[in-house]
ZADO-1210 file (C-alpha; in nm, 4 decimals, padded with zeros to 6 digits):
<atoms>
<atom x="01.6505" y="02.3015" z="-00.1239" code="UNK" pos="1"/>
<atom x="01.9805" y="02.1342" z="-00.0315" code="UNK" pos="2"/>
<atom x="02.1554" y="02.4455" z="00.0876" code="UNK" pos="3"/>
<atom x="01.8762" y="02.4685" z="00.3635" code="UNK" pos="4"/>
<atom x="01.9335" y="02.0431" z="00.4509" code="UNK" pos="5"/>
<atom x="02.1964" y="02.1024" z="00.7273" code="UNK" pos="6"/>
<atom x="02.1713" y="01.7470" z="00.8101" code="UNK" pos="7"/>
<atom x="02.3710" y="01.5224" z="00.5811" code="UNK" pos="8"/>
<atom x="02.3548" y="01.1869" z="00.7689" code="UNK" pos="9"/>
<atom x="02.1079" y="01.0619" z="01.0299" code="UNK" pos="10"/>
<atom x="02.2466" y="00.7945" z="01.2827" code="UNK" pos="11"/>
<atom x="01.9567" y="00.5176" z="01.3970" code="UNK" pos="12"/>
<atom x="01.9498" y="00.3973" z="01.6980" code="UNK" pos="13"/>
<atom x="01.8125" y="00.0627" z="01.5899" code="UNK" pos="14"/>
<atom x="01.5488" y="-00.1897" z="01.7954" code="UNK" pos="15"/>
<atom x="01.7671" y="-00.2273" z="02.0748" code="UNK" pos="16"/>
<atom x="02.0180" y="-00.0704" z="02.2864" code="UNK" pos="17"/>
<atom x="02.0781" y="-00.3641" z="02.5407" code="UNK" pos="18"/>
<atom x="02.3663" y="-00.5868" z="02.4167" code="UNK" pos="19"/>
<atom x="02.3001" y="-00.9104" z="02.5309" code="UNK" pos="20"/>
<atom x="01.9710" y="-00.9132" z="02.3331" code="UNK" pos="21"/>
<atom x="02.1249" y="-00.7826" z="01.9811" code="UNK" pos="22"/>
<atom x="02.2759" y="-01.1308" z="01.8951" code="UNK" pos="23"/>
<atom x="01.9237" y="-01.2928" z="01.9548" code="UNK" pos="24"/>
<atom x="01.7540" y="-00.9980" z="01.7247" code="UNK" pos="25"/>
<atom x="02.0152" y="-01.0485" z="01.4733" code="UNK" pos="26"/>
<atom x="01.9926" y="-01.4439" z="01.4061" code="UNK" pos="27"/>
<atom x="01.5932" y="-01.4000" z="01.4841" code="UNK" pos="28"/>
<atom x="01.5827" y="-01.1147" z="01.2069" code="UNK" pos="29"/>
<atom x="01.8570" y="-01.2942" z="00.9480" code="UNK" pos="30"/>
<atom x="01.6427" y="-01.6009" z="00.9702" code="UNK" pos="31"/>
<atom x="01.3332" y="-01.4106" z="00.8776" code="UNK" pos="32"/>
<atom x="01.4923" y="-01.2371" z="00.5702" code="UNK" pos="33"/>
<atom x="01.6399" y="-01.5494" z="00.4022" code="UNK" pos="34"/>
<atom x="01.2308" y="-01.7050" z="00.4541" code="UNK" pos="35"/>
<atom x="01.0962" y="-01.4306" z="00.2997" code="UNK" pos="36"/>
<atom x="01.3455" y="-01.3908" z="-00.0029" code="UNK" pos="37"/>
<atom x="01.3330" y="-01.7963" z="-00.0380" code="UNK" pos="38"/>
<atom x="00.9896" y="-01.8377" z="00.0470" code="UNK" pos="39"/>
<atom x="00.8534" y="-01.5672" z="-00.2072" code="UNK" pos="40"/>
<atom x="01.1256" y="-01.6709" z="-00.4589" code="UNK" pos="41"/>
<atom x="00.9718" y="-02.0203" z="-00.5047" code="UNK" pos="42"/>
<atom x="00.6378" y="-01.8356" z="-00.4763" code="UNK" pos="43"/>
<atom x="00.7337" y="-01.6511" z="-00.8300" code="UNK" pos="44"/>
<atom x="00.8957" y="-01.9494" z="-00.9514" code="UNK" pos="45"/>
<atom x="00.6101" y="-02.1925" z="-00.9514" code="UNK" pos="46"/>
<atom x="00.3167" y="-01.9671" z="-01.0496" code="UNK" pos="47"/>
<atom x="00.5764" y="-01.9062" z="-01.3342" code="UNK" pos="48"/>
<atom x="00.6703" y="-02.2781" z="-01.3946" code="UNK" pos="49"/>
<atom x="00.2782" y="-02.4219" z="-01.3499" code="UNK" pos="50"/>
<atom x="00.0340" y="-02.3916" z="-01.5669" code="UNK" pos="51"/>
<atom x="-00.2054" y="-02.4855" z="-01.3066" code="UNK" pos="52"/>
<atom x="-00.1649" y="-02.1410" z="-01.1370" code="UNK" pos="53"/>
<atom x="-00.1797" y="-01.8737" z="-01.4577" code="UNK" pos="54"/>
<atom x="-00.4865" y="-01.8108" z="-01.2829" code="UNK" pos="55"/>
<atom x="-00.6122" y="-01.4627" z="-01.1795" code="UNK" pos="56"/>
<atom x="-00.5559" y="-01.5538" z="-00.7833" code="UNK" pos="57"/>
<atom x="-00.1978" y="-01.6751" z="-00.8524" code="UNK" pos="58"/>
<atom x="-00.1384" y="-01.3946" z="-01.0711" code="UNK" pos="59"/>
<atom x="-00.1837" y="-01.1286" z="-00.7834" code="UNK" pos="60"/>
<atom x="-00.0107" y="-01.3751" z="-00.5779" code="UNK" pos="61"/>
<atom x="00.3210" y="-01.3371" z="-00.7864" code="UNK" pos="62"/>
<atom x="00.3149" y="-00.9342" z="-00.7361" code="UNK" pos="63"/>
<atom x="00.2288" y="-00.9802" z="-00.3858" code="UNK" pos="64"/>
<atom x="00.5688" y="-01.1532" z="-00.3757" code="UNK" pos="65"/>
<atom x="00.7489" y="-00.9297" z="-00.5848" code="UNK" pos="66"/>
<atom x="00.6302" y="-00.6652" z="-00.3250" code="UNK" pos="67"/>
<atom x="00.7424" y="-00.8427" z="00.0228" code="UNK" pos="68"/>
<atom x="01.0869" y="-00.9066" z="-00.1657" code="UNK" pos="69"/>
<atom x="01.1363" y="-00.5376" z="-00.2023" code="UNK" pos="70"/>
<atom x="00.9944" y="-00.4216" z="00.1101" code="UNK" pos="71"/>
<atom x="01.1951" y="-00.6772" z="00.2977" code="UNK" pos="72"/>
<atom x="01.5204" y="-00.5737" z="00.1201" code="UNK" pos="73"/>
<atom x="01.4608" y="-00.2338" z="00.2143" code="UNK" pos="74"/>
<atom x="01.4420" y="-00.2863" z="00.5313" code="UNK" pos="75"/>
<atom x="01.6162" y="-00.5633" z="00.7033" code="UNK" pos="76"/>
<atom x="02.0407" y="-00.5364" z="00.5674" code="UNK" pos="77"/>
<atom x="01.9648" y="-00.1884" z="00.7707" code="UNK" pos="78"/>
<atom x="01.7649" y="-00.3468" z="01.0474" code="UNK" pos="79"/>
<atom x="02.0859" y="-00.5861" z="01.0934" code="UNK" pos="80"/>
<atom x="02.3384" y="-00.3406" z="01.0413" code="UNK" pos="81"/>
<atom x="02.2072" y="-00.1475" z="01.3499" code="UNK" pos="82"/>
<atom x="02.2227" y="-00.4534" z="01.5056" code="UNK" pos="83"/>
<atom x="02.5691" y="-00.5185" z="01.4565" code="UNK" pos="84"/>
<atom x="02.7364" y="-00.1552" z="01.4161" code="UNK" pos="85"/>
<atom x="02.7249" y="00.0405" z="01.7792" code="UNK" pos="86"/>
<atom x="02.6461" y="00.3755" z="01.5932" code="UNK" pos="87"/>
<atom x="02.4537" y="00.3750" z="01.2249" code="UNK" pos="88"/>
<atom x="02.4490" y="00.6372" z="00.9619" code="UNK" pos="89"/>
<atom x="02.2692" y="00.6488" z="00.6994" code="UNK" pos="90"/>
<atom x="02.3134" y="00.9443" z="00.4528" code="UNK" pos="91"/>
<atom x="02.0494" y="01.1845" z="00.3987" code="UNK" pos="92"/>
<atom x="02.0001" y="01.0461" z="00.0198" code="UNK" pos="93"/>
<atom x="02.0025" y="00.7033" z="00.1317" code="UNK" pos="94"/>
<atom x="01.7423" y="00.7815" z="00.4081" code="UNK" pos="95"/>
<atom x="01.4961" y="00.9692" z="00.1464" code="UNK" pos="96"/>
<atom x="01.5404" y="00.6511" z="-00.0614" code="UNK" pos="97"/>
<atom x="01.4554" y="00.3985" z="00.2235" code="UNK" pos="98"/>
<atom x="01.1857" y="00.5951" z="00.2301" code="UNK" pos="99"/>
<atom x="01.0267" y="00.6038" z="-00.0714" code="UNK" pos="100"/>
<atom x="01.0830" y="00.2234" z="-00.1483" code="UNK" pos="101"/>
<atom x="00.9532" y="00.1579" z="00.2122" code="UNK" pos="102"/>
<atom x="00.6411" y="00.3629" z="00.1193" code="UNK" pos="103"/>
<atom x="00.5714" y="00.2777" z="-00.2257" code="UNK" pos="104"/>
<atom x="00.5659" y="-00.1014" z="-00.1296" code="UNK" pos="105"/>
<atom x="00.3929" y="-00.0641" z="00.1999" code="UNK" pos="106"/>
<atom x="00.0809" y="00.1621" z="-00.0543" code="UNK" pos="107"/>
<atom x="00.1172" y="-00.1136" z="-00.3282" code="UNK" pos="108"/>
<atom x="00.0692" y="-00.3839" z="-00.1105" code="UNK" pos="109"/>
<atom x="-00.2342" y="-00.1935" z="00.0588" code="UNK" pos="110"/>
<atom x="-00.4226" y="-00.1870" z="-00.2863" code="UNK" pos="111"/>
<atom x="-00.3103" y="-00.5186" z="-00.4282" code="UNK" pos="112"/>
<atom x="-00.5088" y="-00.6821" z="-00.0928" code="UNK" pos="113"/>
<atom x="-00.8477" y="-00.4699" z="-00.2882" code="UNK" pos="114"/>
<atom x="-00.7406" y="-00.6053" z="-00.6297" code="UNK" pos="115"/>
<atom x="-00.7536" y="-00.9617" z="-00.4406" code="UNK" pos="116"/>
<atom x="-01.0380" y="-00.9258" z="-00.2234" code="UNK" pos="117"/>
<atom x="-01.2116" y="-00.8405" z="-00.5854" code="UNK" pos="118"/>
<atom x="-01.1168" y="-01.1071" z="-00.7459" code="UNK" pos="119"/>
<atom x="-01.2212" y="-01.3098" z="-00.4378" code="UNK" pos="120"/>
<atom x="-01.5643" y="-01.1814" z="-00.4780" code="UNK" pos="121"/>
<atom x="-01.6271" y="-01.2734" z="-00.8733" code="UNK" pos="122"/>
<atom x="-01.4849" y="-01.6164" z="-00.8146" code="UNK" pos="123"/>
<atom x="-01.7357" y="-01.6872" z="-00.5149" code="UNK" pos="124"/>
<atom x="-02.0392" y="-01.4457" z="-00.5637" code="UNK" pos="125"/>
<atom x="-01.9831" y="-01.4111" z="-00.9395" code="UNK" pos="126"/>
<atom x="-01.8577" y="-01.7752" z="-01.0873" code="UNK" pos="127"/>
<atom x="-02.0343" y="-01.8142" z="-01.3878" code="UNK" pos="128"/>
<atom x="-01.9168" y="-01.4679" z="-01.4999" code="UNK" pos="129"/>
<atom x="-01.5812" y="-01.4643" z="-01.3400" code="UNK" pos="130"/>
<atom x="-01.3546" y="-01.5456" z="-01.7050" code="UNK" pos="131"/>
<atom x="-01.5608" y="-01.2749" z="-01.8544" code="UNK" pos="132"/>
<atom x="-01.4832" y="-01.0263" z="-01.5489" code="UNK" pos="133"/>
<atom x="-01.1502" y="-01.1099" z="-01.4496" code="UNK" pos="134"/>
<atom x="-00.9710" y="-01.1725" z="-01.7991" code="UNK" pos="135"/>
<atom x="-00.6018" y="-01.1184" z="-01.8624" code="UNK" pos="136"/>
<atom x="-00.6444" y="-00.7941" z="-01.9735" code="UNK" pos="137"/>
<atom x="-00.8331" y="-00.6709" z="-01.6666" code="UNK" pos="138"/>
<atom x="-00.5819" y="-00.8194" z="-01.4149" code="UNK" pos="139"/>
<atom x="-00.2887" y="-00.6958" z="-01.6173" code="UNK" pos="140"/>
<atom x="-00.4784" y="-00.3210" z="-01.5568" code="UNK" pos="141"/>
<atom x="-00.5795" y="-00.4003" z="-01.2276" code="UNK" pos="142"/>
<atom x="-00.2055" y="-00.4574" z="-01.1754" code="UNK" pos="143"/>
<atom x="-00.0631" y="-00.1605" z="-01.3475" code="UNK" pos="144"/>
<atom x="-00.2851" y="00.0577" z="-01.1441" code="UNK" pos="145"/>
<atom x="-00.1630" y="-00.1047" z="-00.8043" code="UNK" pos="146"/>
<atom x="00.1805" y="-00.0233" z="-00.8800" code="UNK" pos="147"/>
<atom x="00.0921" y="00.3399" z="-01.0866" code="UNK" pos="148"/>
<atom x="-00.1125" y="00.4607" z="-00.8141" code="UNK" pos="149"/>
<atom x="00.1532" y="00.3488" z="-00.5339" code="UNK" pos="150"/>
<atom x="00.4345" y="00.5059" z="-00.7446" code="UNK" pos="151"/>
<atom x="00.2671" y="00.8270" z="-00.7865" code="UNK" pos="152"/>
<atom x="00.1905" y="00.8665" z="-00.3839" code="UNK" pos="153"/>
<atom x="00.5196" y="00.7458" z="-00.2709" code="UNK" pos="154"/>
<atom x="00.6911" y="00.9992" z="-00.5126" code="UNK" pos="155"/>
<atom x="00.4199" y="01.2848" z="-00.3634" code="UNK" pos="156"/>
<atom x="00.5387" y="01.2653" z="-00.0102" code="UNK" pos="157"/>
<atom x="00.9194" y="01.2098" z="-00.0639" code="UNK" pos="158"/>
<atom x="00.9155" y="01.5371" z="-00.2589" code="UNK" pos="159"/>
<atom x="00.7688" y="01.7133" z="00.0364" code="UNK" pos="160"/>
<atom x="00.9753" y="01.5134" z="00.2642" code="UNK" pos="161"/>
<atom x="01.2764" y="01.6992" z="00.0593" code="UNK" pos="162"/>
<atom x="01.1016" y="02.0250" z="00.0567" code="UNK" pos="163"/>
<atom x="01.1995" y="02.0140" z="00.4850" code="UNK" pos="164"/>
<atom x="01.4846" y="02.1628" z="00.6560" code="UNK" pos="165"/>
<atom x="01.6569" y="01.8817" z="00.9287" code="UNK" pos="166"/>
<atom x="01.8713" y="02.1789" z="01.0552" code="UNK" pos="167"/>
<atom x="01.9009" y="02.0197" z="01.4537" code="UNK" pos="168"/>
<atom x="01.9069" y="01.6925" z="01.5739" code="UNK" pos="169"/>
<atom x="01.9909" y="01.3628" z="01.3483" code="UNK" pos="170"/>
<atom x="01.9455" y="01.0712" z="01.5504" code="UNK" pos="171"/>
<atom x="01.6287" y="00.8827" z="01.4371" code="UNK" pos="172"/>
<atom x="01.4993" y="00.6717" z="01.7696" code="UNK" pos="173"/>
<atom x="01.4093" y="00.3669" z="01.4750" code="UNK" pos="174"/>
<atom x="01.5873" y="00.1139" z="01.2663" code="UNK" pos="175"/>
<atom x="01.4779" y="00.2733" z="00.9329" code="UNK" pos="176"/>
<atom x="01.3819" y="00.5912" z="00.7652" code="UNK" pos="177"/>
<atom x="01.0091" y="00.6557" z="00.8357" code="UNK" pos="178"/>
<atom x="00.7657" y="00.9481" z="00.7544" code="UNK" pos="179"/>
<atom x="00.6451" y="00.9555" z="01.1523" code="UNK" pos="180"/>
<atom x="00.9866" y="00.9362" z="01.2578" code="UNK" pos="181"/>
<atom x="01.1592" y="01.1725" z="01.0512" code="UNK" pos="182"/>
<atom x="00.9084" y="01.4503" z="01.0720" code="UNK" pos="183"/>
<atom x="00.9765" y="01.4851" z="01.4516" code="UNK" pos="184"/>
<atom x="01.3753" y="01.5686" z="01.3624" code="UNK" pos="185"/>
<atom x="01.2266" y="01.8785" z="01.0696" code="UNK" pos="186"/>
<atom x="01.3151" y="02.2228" z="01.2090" code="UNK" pos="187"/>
<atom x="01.0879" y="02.3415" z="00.9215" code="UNK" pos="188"/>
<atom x="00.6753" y="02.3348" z="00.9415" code="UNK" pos="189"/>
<atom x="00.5619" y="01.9820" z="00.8782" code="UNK" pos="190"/>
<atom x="00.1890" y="02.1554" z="00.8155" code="UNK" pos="191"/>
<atom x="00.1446" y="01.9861" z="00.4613" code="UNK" pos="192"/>
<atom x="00.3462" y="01.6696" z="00.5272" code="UNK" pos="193"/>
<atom x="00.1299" y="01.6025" z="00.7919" code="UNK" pos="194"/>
<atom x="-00.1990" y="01.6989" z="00.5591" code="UNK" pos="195"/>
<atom x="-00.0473" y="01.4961" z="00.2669" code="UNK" pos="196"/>
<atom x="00.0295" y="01.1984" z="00.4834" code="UNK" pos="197"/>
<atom x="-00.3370" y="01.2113" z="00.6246" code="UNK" pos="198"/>
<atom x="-00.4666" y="01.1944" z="00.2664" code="UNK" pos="199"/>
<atom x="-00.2608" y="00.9034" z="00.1478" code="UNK" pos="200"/>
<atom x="-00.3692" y="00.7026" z="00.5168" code="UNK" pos="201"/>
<atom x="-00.7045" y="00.7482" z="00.4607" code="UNK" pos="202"/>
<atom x="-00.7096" y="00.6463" z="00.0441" code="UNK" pos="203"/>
<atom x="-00.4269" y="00.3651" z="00.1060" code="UNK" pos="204"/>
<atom x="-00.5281" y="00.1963" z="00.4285" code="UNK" pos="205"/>
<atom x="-00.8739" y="00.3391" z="00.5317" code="UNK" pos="206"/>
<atom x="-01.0948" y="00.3401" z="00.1911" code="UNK" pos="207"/>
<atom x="-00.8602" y="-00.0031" z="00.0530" code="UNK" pos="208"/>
<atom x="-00.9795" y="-00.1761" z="00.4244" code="UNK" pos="209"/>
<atom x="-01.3338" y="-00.0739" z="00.4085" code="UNK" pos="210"/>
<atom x="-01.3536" y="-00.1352" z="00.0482" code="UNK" pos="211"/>
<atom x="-01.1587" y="-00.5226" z="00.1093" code="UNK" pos="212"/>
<atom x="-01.4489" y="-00.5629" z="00.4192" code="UNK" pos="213"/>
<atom x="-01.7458" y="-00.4825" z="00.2202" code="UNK" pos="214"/>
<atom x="-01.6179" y="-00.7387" z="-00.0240" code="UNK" pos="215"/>
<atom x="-01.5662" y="-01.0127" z="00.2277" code="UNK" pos="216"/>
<atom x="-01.9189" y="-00.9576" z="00.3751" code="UNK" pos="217"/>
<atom x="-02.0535" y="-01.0691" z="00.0614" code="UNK" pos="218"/>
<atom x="-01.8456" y="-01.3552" z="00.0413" code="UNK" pos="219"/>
<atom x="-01.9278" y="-01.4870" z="00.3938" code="UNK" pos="220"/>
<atom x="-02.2680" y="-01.4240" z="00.2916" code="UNK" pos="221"/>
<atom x="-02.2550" y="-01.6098" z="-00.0042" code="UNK" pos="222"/>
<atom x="-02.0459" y="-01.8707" z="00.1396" code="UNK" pos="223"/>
<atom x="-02.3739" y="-01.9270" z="00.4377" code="UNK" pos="224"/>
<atom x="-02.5785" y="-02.0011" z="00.1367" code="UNK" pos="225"/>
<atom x="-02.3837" y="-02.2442" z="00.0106" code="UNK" pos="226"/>
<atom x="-02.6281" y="-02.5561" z="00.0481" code="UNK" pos="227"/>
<atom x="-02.3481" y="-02.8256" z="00.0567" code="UNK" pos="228"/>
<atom x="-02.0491" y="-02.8429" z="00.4137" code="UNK" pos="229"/>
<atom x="-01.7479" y="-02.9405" z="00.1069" code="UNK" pos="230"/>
<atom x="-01.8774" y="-02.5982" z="-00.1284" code="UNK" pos="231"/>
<atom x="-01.8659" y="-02.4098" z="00.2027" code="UNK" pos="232"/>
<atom x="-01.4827" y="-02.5493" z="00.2771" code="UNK" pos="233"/>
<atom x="-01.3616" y="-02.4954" z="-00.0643" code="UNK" pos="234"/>
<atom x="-01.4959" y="-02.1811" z="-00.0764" code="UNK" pos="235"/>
<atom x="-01.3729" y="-02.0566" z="00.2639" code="UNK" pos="236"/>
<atom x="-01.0298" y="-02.2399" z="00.2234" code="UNK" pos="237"/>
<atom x="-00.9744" y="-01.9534" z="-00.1126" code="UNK" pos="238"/>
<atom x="-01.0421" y="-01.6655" z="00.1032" code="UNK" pos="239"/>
<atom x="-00.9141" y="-01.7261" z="00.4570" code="UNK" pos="240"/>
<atom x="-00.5430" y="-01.7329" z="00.4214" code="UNK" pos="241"/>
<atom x="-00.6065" y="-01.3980" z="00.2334" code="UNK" pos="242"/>
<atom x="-00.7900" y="-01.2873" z="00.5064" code="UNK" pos="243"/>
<atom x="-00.5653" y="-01.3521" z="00.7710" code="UNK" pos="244"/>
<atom x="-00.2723" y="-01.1482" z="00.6055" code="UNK" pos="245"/>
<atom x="-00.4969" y="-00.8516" z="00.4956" code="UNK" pos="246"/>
<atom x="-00.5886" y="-00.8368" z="00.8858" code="UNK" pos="247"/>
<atom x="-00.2117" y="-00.8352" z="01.0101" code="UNK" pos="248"/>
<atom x="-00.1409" y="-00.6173" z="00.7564" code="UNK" pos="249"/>
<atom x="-00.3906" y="-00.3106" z="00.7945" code="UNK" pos="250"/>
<atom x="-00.3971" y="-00.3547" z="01.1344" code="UNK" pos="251"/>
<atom x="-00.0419" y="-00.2353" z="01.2106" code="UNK" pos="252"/>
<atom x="00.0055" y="-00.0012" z="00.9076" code="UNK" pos="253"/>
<atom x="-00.3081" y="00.1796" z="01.0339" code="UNK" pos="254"/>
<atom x="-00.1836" y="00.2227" z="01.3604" code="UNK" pos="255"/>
<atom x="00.1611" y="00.3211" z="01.2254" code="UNK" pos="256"/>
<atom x="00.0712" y="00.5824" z="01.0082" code="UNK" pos="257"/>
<atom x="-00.2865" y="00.7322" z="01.0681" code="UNK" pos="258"/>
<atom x="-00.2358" y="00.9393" z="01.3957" code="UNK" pos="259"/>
<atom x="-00.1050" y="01.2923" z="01.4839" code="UNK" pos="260"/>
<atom x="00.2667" y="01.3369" z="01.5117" code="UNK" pos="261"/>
<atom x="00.2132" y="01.3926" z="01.9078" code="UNK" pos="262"/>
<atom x="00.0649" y="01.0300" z="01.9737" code="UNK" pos="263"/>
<atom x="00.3549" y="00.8341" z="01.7631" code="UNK" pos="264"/>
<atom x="00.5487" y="00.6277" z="02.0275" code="UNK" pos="265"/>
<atom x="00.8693" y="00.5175" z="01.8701" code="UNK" pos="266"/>
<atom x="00.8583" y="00.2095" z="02.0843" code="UNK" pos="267"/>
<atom x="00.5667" y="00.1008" z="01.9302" code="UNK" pos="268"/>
<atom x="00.5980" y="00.2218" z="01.6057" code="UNK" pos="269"/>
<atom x="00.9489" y="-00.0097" z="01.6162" code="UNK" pos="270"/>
<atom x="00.7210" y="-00.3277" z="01.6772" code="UNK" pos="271"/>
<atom x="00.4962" y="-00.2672" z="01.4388" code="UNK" pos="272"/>
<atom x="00.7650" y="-00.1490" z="01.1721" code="UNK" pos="273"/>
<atom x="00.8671" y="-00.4958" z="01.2098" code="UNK" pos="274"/>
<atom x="00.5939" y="-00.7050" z="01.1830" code="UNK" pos="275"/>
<atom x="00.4861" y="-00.5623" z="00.8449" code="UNK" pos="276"/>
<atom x="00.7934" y="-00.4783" z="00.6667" code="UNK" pos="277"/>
<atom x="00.9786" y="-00.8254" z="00.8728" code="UNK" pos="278"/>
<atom x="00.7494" y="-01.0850" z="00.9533" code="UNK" pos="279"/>
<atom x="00.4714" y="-00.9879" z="00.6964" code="UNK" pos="280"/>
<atom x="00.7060" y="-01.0948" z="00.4492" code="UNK" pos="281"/>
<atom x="00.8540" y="-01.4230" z="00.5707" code="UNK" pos="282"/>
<atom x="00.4920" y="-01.5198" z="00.6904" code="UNK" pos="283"/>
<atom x="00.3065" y="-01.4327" z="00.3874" code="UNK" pos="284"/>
<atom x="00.4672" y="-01.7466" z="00.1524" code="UNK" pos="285"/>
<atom x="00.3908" y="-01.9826" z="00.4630" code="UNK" pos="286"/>
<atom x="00.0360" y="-01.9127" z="00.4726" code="UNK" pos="287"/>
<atom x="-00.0379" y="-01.8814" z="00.1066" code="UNK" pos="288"/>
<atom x="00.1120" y="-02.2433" z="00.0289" code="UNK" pos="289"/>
<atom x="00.0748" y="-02.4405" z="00.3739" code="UNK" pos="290"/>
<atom x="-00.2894" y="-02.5189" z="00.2522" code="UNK" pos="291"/>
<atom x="-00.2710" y="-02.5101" z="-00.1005" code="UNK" pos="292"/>
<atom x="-00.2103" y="-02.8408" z="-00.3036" code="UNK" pos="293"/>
<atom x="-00.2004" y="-02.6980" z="-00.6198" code="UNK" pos="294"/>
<atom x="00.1278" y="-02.4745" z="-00.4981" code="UNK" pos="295"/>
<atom x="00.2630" y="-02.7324" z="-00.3087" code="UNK" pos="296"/>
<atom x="00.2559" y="-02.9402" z="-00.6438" code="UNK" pos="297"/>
<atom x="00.4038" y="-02.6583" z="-00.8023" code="UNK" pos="298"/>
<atom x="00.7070" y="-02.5839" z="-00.5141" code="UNK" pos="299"/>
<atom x="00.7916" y="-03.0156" z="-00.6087" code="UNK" pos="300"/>
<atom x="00.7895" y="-02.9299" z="-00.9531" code="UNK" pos="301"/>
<atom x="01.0687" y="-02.6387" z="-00.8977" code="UNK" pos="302"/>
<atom x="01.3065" y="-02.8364" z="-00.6643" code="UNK" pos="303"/>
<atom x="01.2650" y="-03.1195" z="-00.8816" code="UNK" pos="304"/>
<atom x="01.4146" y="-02.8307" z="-01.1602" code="UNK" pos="305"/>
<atom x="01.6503" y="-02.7308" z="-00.9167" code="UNK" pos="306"/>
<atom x="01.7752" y="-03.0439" z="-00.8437" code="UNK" pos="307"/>
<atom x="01.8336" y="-03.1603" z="-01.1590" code="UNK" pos="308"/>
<atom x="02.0408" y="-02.7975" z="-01.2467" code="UNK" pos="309"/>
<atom x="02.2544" y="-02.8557" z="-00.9312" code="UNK" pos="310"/>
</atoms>
């Protein structure tokens, strides 16, 4: 397999080639890496350090942040360095890693949103039986299946990612290593890449987004019923940061991935590369906490910690 890899090192051409915009990108895209490694941080900290949040909700919460920290460190020290360096290489083994990690967090992510939007559900349209339904043991599972599952179809298509011949032309028109991109450079057949990364589209973002919408529709339902205006706020105020993220989210990872290789526009696919491996990440603390007094109380209770350790 590696004797028919010609191609030892891609170069990426980054998000930019004008120079008087690069210096913007690269304080823009530095700020949004140190939110989303902060911002997530404290996320972890305080669901670890507060009682009040060992709560199902919270608990999804913490892997949700354990997720944007990796995806964002897979991405964005290579987003900058393209930013900085006129011409960047990346080997061939660093590019299949990028890869995978960029993959396996982008799927994880994709099914955690279901594991939410489920637990969502029981705590609104199920709340007498939700400590029954959604007990340690099933979240831990619920968990271990997220990240199992994501694993397992990550690994699938970076093996036949290494199965390809790049025998040609090893400039990547992106800041990263992505399946779209990187298929276009294979001077082998892409036939069951393409098949492969069809399948894993339509389990990871199609069934996970209908499966996340059915389960909202029967918490706006539910919520309608609700006979009293402050168990209709309280009840929507759960569910709609949630909401927003999951339709950021799907929204550009649909569009990035689920397509023939003809239609992918590497402009495009740049823009939305960033919003949910960049942004997503930096955003996602912001509007889990900006409305939540329990985390907020939590957040005080870690700087108070870290003030007294400094």
């Amino acid at each position: 397999m590696s004797n028919q890899t010609r191609v030892r090192e891609f170069l990426l051409q980054g998000l930019s080639a004008a120079p008087q915009l690069r210096v913007l990108f690269f304080i823009l895209f530095l700020s949004l890496y140190t939110v989303a490694l902060c911002g997530n941080s404290l996320i972890m900290a305080a669901i670890a350090l507060s009682s009040r949040l060992r709560t199902p909700m919270y608990f999804f919460l913490a892997n949700l942040a354990v997720l944007d920290v990796i995806c964002a460190c897979t991405v964005v020290p290579t987003l900058l360095q393209t930013l900085v360096a006129e011409e960047t290489g990346i080997s061939y083994g660093g590019c299949m890693a990028q890869m995978y990690f960029l993959t396996w967090s982008v799927a994880a992510e994709l099914l955690l949103f279901t594991a939410m939007a489920c637990d969502r559900y029981v705590a609104i349209c199920q709340p007498l039986h939700y400590g029954s339904i959604m007990s340690p043991q099933v979240c831990v599972a619920l968990a271990g299946v997220v990240w199992g599952i994501s694993t397992l179809g990550a690994g699938v298509n970076t093996c036949l990612m290494l199965r390809l011949s790049f025998c040609g032309p090893n400039v990547i028109d992106h800041f990263l290593c992505e399946i779209p991109s990187l298929l276009l450079l294979s001077c082998s057949s892409t036939y069951v890449n393409d098949v492969m990364t069809l399948v894993a589209d339509i389990f990871f973002a199609d069934i996970n987004f209908l499966l996340t919408a059915v389960s909202y529709s029967f918490i706006i339902s539910t919520i309608l019923k609700m006979r009293t205006a402050e168990g209709r706020r309280r009840a929507s105020s759960t569910c709609s940061s949630h909401l927003i993220v999951v339709s950021t989210y799907y929204s550009t990872v649909i569009y990035s991935y689920l397509g023939p290789d003809s239609s992918y526009s590497p402009g495009a696919g740049k823009i939305l590369a960033v919003l949910y491996s960049t942004v997503s990440p930096a955003l996602n603390p912001l509007v889990y906490t900006l409305r939540n007094k329990d985390v907020k109380a939590a957040l005080r209770k870690v700087f108070i910690v870290l003030a007294k350790k400094l």
